[in-house]
SERO-4910 file (N, C-alpha, C, O; in steps of 0.05 Angstrom, whole numbers):
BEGIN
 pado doro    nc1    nc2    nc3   cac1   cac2   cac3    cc1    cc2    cc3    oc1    oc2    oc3
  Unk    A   2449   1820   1938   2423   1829   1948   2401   1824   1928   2405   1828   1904
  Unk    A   2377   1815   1940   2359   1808   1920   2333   1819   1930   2335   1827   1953
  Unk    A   2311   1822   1921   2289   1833   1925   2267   1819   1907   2274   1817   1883
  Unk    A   2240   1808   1912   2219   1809   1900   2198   1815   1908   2192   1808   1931
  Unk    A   2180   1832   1893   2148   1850   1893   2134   1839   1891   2141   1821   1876
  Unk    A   2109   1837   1901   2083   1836   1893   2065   1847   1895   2048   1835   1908
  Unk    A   2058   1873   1884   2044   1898   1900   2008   1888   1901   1996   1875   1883
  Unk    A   1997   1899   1927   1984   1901   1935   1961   1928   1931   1970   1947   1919
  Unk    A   1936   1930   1938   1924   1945   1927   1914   1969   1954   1896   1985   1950
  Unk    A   1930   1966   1981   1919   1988   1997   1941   2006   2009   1956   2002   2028
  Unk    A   1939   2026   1994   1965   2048   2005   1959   2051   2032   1937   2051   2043
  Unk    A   1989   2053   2041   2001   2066   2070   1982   2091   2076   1974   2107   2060
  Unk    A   1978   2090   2104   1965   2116   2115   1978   2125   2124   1979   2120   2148
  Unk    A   1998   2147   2111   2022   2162   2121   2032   2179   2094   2024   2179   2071
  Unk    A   2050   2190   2105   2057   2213   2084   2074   2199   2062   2083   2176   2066
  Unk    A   2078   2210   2044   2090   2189   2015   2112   2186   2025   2129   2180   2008
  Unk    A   2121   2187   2045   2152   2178   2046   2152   2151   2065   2162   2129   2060
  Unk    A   2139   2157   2086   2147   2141   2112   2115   2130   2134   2100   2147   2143
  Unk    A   2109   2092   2139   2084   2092   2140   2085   2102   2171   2103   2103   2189
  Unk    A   2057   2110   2170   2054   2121   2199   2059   2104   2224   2069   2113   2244
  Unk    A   2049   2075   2222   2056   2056   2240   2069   2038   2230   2063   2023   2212
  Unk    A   2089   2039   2242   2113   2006   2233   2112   1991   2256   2113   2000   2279
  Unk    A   2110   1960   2247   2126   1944   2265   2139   1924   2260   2135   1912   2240
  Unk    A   2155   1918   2277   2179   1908   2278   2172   1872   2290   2162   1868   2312
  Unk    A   2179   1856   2276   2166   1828   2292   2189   1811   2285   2208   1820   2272
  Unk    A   2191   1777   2297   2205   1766   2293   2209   1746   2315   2199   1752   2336
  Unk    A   2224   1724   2314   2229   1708   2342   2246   1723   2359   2257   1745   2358
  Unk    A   2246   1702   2379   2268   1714   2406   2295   1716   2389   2303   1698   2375
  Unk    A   2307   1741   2394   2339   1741   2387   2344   1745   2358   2365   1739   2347
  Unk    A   2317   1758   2341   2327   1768   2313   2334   1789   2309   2342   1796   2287
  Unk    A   2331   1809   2334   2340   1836   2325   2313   1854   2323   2312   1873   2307
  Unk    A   2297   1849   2335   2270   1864   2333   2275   1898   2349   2277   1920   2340
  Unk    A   2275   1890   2373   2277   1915   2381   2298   1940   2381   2295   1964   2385
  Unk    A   2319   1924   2376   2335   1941   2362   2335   1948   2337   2348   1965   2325
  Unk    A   2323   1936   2331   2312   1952   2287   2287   1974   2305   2290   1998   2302
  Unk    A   2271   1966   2317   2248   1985   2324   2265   2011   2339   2259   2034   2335
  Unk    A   2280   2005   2353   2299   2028   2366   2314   2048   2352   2318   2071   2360
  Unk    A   2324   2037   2327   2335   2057   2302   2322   2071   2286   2322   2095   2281
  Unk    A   2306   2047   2276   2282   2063   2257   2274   2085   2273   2280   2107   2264
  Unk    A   2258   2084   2303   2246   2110   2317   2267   2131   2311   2257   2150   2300
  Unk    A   2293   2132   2314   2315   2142   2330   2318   2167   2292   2322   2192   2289
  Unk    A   2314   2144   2269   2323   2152   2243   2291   2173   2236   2289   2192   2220
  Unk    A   2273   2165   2252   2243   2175   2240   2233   2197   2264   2212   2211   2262
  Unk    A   2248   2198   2283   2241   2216   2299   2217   2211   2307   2199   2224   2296
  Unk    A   2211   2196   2324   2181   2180   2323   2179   2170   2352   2199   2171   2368
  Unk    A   2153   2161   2360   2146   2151   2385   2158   2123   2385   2174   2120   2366
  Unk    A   2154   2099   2403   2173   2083   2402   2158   2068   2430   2162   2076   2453
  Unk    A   2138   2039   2421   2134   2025   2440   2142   2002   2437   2140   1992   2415
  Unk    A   2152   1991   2455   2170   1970   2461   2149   1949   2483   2134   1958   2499
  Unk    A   2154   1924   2479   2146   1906   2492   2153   1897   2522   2141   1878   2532
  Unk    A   2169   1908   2531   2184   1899   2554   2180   1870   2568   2163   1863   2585
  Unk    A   2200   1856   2556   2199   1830   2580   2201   1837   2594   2180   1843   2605
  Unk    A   2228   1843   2610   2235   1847   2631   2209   1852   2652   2211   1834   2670
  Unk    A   2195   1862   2655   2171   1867   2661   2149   1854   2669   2131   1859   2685
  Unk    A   2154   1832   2652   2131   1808   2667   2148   1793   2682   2169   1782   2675
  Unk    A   2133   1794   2712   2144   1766   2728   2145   1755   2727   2165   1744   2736
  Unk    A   2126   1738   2713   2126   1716   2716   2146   1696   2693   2145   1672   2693
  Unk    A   2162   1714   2676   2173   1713   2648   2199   1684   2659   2197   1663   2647
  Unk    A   2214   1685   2674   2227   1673   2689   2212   1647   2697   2225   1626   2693
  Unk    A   2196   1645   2704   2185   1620   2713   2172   1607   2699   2167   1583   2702
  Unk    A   2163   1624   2673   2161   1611   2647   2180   1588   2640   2179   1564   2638
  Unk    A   2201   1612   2635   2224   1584   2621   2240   1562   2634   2254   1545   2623
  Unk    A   2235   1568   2661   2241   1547   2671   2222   1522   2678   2229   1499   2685
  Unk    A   2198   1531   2674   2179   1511   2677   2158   1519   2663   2144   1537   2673
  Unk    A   2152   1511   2640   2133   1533   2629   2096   1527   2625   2076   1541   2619
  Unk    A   2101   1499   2631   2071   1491   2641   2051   1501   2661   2027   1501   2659
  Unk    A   2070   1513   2684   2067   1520   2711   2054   1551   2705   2032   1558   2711
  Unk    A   2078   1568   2689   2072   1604   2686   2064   1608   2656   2068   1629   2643
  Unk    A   2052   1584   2646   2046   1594   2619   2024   1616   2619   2028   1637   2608
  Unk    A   2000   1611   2632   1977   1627   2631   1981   1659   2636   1976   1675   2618
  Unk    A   1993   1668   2665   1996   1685   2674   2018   1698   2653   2009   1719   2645
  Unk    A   2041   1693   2644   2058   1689   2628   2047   1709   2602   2054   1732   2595
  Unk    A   2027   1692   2591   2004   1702   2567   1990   1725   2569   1987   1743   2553
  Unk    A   1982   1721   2593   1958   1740   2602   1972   1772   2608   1960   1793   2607
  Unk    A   1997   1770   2615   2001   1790   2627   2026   1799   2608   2043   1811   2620
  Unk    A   2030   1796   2586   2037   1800   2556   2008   1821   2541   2005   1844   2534
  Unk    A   1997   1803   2542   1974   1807   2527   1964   1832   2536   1961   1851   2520
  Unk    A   1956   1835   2567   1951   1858   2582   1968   1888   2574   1959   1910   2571
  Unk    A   2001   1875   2573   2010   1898   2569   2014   1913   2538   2016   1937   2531
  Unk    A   2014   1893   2525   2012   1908   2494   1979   1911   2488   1980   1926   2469
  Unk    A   1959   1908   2491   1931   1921   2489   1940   1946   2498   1947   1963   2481
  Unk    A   1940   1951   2521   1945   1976   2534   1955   1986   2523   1945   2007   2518
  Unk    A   1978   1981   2512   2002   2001   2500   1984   2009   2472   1977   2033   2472
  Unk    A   1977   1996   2451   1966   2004   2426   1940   2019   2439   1941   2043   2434
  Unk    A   1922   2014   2451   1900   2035   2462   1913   2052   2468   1911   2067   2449
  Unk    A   1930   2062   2488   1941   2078   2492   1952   2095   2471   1959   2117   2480
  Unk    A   1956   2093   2446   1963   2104   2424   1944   2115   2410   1949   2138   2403
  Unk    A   1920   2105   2404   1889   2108   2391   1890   2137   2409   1894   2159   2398
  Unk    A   1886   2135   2431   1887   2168   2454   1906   2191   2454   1900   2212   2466
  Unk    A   1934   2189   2437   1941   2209   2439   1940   2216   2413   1931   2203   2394
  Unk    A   1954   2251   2413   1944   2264   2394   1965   2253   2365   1983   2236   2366
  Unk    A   1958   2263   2349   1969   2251   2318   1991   2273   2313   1995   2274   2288
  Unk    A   2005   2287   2325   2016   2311   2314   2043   2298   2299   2053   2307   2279
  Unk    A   2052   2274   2314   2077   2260   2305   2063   2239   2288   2046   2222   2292
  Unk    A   2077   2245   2267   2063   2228   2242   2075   2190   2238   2066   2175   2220
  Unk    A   2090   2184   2254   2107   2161   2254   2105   2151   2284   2107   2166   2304
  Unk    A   2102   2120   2285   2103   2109   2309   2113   2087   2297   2107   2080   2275
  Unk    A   2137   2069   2319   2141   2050   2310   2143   2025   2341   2148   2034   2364
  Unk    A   2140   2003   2337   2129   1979   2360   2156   1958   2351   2167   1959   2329
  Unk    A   2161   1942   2371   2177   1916   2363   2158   1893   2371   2167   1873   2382
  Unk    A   2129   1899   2365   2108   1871   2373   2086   1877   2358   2074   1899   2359
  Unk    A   2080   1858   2343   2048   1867   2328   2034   1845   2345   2044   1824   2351
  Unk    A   2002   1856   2353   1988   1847   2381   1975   1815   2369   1965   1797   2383
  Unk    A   1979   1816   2342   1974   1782   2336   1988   1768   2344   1981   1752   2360
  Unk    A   2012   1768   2335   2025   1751   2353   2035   1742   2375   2053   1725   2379
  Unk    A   2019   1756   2393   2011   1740   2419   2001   1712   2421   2005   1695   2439
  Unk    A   1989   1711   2402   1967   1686   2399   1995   1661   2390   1998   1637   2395
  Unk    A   2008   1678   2376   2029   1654   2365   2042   1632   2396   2047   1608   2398
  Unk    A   2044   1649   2410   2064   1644   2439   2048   1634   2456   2059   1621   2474
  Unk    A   2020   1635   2456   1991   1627   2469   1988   1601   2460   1984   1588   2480
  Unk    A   1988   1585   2438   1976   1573   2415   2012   1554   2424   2013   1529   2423
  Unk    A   2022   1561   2428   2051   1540   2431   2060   1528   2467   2074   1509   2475
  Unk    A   2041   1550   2481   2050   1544   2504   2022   1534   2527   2025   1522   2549
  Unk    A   2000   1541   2514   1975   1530   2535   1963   1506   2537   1961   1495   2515
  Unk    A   1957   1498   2549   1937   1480   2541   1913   1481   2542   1903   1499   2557
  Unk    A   1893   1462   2525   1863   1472   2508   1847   1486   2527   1830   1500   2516
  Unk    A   1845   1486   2561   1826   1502   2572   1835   1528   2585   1821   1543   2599
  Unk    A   1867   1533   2575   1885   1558   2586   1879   1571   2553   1882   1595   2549
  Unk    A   1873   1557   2536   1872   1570   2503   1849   1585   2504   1850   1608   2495
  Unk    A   1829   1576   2512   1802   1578   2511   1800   1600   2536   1791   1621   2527
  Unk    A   1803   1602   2552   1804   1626   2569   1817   1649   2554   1807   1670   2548
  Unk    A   1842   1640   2550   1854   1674   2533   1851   1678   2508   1860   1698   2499
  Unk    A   1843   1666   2498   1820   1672   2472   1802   1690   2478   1800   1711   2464
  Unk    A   1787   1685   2499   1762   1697   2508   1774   1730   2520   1761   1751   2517
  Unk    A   1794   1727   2531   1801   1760   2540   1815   1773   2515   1816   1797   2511
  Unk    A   1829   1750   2496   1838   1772   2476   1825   1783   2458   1833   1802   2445
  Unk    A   1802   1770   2455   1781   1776   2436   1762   1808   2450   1754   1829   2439
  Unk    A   1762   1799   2475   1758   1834   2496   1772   1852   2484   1763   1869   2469
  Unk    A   1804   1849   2492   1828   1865   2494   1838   1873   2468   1858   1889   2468
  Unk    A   1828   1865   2443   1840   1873   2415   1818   1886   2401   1818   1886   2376
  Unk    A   1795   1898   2418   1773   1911   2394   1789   1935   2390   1804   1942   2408
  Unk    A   1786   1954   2364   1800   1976   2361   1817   1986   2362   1820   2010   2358
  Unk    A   1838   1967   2369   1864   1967   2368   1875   1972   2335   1866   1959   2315
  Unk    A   1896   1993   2335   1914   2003   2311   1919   1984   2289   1911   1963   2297
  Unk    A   1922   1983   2281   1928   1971   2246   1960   1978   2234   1960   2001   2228
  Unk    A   1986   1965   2230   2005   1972   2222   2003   1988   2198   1986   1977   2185
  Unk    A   2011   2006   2187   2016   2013   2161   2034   1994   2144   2029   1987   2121
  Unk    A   2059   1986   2161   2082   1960   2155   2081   1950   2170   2078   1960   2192
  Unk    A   2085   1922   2165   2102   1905   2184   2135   1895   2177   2139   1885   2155
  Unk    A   2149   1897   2187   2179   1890   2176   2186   1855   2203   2193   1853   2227
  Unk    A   2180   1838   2185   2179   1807   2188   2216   1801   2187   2230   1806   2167
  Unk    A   2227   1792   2209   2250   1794   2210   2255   1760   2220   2245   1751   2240
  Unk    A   2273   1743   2201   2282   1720   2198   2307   1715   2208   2325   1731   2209
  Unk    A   2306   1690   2216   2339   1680   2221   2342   1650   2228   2326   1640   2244
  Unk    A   2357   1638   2219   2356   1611   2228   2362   1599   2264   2380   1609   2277
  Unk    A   2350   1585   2269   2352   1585   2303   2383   1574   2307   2378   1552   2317
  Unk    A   2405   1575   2305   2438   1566   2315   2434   1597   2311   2438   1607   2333
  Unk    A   2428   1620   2289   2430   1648   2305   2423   1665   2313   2433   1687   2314
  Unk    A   2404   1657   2320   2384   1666   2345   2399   1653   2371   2412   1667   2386
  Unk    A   2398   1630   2373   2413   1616   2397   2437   1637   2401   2440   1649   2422
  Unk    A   2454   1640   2382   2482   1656   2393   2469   1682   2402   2469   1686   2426
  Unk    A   2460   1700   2387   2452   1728   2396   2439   1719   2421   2451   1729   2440
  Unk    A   2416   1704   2430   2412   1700   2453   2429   1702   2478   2429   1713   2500
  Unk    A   2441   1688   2463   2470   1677   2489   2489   1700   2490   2501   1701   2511
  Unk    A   2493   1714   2476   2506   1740   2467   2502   1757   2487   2517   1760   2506
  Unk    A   2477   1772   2482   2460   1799   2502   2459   1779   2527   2474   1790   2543
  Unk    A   2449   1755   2540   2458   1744   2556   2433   1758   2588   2438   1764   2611
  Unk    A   2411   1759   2573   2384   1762   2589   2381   1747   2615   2388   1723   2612
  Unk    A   2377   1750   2630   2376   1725   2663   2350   1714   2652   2344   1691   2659
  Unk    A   2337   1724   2640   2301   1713   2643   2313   1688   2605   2300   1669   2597
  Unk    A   2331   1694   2596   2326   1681   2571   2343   1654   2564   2346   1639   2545
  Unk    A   2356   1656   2602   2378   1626   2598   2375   1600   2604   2392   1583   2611
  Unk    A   2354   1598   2600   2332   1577   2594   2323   1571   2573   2323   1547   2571
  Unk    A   2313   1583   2551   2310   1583   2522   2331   1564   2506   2354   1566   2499
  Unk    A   2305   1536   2503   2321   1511   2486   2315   1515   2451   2299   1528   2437
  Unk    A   2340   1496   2444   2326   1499   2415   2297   1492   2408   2280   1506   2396
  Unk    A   2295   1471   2416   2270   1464   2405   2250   1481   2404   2238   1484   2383
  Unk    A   2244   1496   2428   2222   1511   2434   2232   1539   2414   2215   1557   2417
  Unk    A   2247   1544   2400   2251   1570   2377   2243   1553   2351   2223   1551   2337
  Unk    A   2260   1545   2351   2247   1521   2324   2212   1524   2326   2201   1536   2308
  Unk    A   2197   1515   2344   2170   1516   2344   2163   1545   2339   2142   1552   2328
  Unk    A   2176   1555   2345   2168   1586   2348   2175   1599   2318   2157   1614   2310
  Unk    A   2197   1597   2301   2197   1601   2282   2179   1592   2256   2176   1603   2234
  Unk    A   2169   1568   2269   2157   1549   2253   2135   1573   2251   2131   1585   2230
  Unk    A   2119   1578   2278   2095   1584   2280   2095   1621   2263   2078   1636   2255
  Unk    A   2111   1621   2264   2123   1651   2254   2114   1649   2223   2094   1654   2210
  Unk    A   2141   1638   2219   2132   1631   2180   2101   1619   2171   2091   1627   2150
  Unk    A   2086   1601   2187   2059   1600   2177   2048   1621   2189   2028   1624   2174
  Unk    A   2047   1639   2206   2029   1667   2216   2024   1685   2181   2006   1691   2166
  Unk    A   2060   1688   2183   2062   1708   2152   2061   1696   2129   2063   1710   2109
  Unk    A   2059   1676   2128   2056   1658   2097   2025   1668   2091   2019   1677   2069
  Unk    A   2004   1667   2117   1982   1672   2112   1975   1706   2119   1951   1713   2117
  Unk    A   1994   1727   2126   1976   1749   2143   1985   1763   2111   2003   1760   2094
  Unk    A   1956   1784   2115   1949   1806   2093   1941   1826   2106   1925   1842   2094
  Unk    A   1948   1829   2129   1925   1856   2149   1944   1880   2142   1938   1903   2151
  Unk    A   1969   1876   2125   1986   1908   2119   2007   1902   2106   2017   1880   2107
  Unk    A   2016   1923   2091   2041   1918   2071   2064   1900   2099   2070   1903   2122
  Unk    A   2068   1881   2075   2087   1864   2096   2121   1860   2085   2124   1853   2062
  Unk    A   2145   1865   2100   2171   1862   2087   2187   1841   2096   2190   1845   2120
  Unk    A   2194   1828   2092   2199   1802   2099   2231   1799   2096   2240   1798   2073
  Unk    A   2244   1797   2112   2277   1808   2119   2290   1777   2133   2285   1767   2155
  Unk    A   2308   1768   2111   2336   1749   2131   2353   1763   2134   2371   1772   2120
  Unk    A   2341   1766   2166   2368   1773   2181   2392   1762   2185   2408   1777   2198
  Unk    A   2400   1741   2179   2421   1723   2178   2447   1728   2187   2460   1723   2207
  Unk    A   2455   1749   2154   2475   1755   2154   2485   1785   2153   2505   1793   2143
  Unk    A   2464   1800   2168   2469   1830   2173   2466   1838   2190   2450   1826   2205
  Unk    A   2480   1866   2201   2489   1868   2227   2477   1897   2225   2492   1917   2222
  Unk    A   2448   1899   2229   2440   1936   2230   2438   1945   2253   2424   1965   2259
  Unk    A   2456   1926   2273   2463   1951   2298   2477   1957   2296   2478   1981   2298
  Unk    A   2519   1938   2286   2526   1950   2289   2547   1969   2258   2566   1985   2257
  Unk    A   2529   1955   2237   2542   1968   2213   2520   1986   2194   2500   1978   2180
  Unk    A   2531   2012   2200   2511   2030   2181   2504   2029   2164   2484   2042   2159
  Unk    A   2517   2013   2141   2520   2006   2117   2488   1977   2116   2468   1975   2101
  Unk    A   2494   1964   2133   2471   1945   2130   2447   1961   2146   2426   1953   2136
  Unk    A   2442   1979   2165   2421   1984   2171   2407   2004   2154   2383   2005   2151
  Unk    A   2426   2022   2140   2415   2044   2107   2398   2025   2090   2375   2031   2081
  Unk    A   2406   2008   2088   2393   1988   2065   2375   1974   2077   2362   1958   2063
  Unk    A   2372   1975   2097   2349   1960   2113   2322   1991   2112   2299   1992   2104
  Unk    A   2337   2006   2124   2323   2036   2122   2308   2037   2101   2284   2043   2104
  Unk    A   2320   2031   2075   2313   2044   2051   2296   2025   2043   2282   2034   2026
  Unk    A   2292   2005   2048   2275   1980   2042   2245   1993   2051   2225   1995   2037
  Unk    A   2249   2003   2081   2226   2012   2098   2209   2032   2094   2185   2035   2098
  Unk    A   2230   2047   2082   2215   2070   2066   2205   2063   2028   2184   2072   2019
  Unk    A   2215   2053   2019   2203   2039   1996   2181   2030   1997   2164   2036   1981
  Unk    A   2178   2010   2019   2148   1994   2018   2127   2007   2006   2130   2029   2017
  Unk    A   2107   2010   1992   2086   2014   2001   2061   2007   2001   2042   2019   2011
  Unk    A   2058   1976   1983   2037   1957   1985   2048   1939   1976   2068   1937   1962
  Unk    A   2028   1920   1987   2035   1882   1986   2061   1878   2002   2073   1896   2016
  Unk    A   2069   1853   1998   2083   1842   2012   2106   1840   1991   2103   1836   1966
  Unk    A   2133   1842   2005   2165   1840   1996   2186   1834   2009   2192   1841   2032
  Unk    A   2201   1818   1990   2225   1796   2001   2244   1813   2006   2248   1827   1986
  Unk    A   2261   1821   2029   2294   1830   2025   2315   1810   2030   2309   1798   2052
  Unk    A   2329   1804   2023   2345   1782   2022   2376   1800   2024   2388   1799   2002
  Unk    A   2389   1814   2044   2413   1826   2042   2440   1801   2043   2442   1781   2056
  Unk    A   2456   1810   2028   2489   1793   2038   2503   1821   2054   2502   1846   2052
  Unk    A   2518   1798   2073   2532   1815   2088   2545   1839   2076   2558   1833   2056
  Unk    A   2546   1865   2083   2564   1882   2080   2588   1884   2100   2586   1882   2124
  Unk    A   2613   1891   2085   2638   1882   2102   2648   1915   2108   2645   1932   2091
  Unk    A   2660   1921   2135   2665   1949   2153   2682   1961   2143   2689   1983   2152
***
């Protein structure tokens, strides 16, 4: 296990232990929402989730994705605005919230799948749809090489995700690692998931835990080796 720091100069807006907003990001099939599902579960916390399942048009995406890219975007985009507004409105009494989507990276999935006058339209609504929208305290940046992503894909075994080629993750990871090479908008943790299993070994999700709660400015490497059951 390895780790490197580089601290940063804007403390967490949350209590010294734990930041008030986490989220959880990463390509298709790294383990996002299930790290966002524990953490809530370990922090006793609210807990918004992105729901594919949910967009219709998510299916007709991947089978043709020129055809449902826009609607596809748009109605992604629609539903996580909402969801972080919707947060700004309720009351603060629960000091922890945690997301498996930070609302930038929408643009990543926009920016890979439109073309220049479908870009230029949802530019224009996301630039509407993201004023005053929440700010992470963390982000926890979750890695993996695409052969495993492809298996976990194929694994959970989604109807909307059996379409999903390599190539198109590869682009997607690509676009991932330049998003966070360059983002500074919040303490950021930067996790290969590779070779750890924090759904189903307690031992790797503690040390994932404890990483989460450590943070608390700039950006940091976790680099775990498998732990064995």
């Amino acid at each position: 296990m390895s780790a490197q720091y580089e601290q940063g100069d804007s403390p967490l807006k949350a209590n010294k232990d734990v930041p008030g907003f986490i989220v959880v990001e990463g390509p298709i099939g790294v383990g996002k929402t299930t790290l966002a599902n524990k953490l809530a579960a370990s922090f006793g916390s609210d807990l918004l989730l992105e729901g594919a399942d949910e967009n219709p048009f998510i299916e007709k995406f991947y089978e043709d994705p020129s055809a449902a890219a826009l609607p596809t975007q748009l109605f992604f985009l629609l539903q996580r605005a909402r969801q972080l507004k919707a947060m700004n409105q309720e009351d603060m009494f629960n000091p922890v919230r945690v997301a498996d989507f930070l609302i930038e990276k929408d643009r990543l999935f926009a920016e890979l799948t439109l073309d220049a006058d479908e870009l230029d339209l949802y530019e224009q609504v996301y630039s509407s749809l993201t004023i005053d929208i929440p700010r992470p305290d963390l982000v926890v940046y979750l890695q993996a090489p695409v052969e495993v992503l492809l298996e976990r894909i194929q694994k959970r075994g989604l109807k909307h995700e059996r379409f999903i080629e390599a190539a198109y993750l590869q682009r997607l990871c690509d676009s991932y690692v330049q998003f966070f090479y360059q983002y500074n908008n919040s303490p950021l943790l930067i996790v290969n998931a590779a070779d750890i299993d924090f759904a189903n070994n307690d031992a790797d999700y503690e040390l994932l835990h404890q990483q989460v709660t450590d943070v608390k400015t700039g950006r940091h490497y976790f680099n775990p080796t498998k732990i064995a059951l």
